[in-house]
N, C-alpha and C positions, 0 to 999 in steps of 0.2 A: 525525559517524558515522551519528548517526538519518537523515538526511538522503540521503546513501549506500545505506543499505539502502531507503529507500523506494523509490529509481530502480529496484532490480532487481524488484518489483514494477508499474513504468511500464510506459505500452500500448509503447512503441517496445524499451524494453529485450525486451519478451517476443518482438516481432517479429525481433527478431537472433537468441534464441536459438532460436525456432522456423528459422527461412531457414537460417542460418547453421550447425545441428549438422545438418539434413535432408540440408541442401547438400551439407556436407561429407562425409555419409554415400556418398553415389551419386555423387560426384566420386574420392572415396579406391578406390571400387571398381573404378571403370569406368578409371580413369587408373593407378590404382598395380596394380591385378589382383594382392595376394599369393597366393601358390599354395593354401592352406588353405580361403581364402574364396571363391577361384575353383572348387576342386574341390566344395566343398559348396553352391555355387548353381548350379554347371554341370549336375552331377550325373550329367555323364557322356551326357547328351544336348543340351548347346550350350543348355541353359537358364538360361545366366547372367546372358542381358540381361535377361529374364521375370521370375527371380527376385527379381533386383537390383531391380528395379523394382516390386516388391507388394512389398518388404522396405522401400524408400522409403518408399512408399503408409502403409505400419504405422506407420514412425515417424513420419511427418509426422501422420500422424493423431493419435497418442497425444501427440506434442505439442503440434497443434493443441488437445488437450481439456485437458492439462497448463493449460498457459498463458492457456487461457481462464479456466480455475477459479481462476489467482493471480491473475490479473488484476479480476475478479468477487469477491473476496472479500478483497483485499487493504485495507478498511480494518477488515474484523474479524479480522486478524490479526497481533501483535506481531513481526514477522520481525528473526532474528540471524541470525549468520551459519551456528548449526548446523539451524537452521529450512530456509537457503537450499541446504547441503549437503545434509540429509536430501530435501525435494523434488528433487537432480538424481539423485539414486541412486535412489530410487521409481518416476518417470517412466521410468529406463532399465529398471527389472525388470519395469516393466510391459508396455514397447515390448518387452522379449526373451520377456513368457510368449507375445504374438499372434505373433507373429519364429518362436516356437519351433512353436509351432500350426502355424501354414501352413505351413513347413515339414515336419512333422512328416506333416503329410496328404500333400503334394507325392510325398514318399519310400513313402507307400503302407505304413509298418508296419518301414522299412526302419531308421529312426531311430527311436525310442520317443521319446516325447513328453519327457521329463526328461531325453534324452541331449540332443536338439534346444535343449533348455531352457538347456545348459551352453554349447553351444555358441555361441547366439547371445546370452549372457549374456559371451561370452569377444570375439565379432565385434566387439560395439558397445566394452567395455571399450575394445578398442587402435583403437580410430578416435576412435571419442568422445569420449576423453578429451581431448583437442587442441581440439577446437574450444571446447568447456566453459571450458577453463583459459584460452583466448586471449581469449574473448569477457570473462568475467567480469573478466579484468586490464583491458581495454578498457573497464570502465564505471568499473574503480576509477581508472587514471589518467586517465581523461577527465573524473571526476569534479571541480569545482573547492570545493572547500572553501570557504563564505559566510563572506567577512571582514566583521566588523559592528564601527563606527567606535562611540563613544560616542555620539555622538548618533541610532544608530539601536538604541540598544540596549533602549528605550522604548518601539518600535513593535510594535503588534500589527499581526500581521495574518487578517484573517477571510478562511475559506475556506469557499465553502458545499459542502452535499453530496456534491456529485460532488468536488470539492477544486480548485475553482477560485478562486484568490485574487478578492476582490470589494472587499476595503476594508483597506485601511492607516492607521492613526490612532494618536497617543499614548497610552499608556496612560496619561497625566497629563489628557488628554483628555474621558476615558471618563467619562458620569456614572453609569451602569448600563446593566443589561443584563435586557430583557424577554423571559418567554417568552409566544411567541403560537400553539399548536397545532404545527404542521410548519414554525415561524419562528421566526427571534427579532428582536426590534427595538432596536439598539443607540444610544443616546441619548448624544449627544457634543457636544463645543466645536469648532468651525472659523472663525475670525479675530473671535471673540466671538460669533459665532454659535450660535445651538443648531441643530441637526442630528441627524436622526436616517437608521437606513439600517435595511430591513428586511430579512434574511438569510436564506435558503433552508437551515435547520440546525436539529439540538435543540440544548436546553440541555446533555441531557447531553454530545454532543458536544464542544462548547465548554467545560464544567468545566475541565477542566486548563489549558486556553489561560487564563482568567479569570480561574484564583487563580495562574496564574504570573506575572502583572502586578498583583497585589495585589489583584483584586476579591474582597468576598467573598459568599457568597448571605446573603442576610437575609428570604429569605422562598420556598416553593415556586417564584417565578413568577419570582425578580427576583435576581439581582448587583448586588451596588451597589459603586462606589468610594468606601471609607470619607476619602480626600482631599478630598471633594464633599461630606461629610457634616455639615451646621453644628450642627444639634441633633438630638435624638432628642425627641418629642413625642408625647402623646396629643389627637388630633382629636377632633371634636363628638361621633363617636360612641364614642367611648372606646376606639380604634384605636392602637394607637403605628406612629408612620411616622417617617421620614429626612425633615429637611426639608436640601434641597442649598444650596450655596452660589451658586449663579446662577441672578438673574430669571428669572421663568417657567418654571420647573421646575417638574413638578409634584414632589407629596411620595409615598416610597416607603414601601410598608408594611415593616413590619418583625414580624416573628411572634415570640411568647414563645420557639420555639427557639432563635433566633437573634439575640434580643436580648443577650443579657449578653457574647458573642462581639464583635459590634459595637461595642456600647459599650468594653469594650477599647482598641479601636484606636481612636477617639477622642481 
């Protein structure tokens, strides 16, 4: 389901509904002409193509800005699905208050601003709602649901920044996890190997991925896999650190907060 709601946030999902309810605005009009919407863009001087077409202009704008904005802030936002309905009902009252404007000027005083306001609050309602409902069924059955076997149900995967998958590895793997400024440097096993990959992400970003495969922090900078963890130690300088359980690792500090935590899972 998280999964799902993420897409409606994706650059392509936005491009449908931008194309696709614009589309269908200035198609329903120009093709279907009902009499109500013809006679209030017409206006009784053959203004209807004119109208129709800065009424377009409105909405394509207002959801060009819509969908810029979910798109541009879609990782500081938890989206459900009343998140997803509240955004299509805002976008449209806000495409009818500029709707209702321009037209409102158009008519010269003829239509008061709040009558215009109902109106084209009432225009986009019976168009609009068809394309909204068909598109968004459209991502849900297109949607395929991530079948994850046992043996994939271990893998992490790191996304950096922008959420581009960069690295796939076991979380039995993992030896910890450094932060390095605007990085982090993930320290891992691959065919006995040690290997490390440095990631374009914070820490804090990555917290919840971390402790969902059991890592835990044992120090401001650092996650460590307490599975990795052979002893807990104090160094030359009277330091307590993680020594791991594979050659040439180095040894992880470990801070009085987060020591007796650690120790635990040991």
């Amino acid at each position: 389901m998280t999964r799902l709601l993420e897409r409606f946030s994706s650059l392509g999902i936005q491009i449908a509904y931008l194309f696709g309810i614009s589309g269908f605005f200035i198609g329903f009009v120009f093709l279907y002409r009902p009499i109500q919407i013809v006679e209030f863009y017409d206006m009784g001087r053959g203004m209807l193509a004119f109208n129709a077409t800065m009424q377009f202009c409105i909405l394509f704008g207002v959801l060009l800005l819509s969908r810029t904005l979910l798109f541009a802030f879609r990782r500081k936002m938890s989206l459900n699905w009343f998140y997803i309905s509240l955004w299509f009902v805002l976008e449209q009252i806000v495409a009818s208050l500029f709707m209702a404007m321009y037209m409102s000027l158009m008519y010269n005083g003829e239509y008061p601003y709040f009558d215009a306001v109902g109106i084209c609050m009432f225009i986009n309602l019976i168009i609009l709602v068809f394309p909204y409902v068909v598109i968004t069924l459209a991502v849900i059955v297109s949607h395929k649901p991530e079948t994850v076997d046992v043996s994939e149900r271990n893998l992490v995967r790191f996304s950096d920044n922008t959420q581009k998958l960069k690295l796939v590895v076991s979380s039995d793997a993992i030896l910890y996890v450094k932060a390095e400024e605007n990085y982090v440097r993930i320290k891992y096993m691959e065919s006995e190997n040690l290997k490390d990959y440095v990631l374009r992400n914070t820490m804090k970003s990555l917290e919840p991925l971390l402790q969902k495969y059991g890592l835990v922090r044992c120090q401001r900078s650092f996650f460590v896999n307490p599975k990795h963890v052979k002893v807990l130690r104090k160094d030359k300088q009277g330091v307590v650190v993680a020594e791991l359980d594979i050659n040439g690792a180095d040894t992880i500090p470990v801070s009085p907060k987060y020591y007796d935590a650690l120790e635990r899972l040991l």
